[in-house]
C-alpha positions, 0 to 999 in steps of 0.5 A, a space after each residue: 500500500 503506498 505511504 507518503 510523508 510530509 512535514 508541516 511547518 508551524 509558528 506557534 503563540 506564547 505559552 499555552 496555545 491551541 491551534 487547528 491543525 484540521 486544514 493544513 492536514 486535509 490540504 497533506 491528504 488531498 496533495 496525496 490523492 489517497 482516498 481510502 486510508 488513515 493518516 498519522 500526524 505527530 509532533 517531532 517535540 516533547 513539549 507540544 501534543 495533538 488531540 482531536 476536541 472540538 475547537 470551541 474558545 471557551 472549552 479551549 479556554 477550560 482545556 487551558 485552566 485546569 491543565 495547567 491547573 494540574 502542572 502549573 508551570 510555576 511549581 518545583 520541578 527537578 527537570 527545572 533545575 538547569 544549572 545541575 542539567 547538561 544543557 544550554 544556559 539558556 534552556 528554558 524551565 519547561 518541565 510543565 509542559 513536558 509533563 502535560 504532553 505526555 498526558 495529552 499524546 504526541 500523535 494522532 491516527 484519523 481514517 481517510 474516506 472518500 478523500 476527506 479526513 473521517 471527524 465528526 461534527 464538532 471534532 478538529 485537530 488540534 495542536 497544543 502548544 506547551 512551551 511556545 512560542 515556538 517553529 514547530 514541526 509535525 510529521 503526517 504520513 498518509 498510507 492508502 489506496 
């Protein structure tokens, strides 16, 4: 069955950010001319994860207040003590949004019907910014007939 891979390029916003990913991954899957198949995107970052939800401002904005809620950026986290890290001075204090991309996923499989990505209604995909802002880069691999 044949697979192709492309890459998506992505400037994203300050801090914790959502955006719709839903367009630029159809735009991949219709440059393919797949019409029956799956496609996978995932984040080539630790600090950046992928969900399909619906892309609603206030329930983006409840997605952001009890995420960081749980992490909140500001609390003690080895991971955040650089100085004792073999890492760049200028490493950023981002064990929260390490933390919160392992709970969120980093990767999503959505079926390809017809040559349209097969979501709901009210489903998006959405990326989620962590530790922005950031050049972001988001492998899609789409495989099918």
């Amino acid at each position: 069955m044949p697979s192709h891979y492309r890459e998506i390029h992505h400037h994203t916003a300050a801090g914790f950010a959502v955006h719709d990913l839903t367009d630029a991954v159809q735009t991949v899957v219709t440059g393919t001319g797949v019409r029956e198949g799956t496609v996978t995107v995932s984040s080539l970052h630790t600090t950046l994860a992928l969900t399909v939800n619906e892309n609603e401002a206030r329930l983006l904005d409840d997605m952001r207040h009890h995420l960081l809620r749980l992490m909140p950026p500001d609390a003690r986290y080895r991971h955040n003590d650089i100085h004792l890290r073999d890492c760049p001075p200028d490493e950023p204090e981002n064990a929260h949004a390490h933390l919160l991309a392992m709970l969120l996923g980093h990767a999503q499989t959505l079926i390809i019907h017809d040559g349209r990505l097969a979501l709901g209604r009210w489903q998006s995909l959405l990326l989620v910014e962590l530790d922005g802002p950031r050049e972001r880069r988001i492998a899609v691999q789409v495989v099918g007939e």
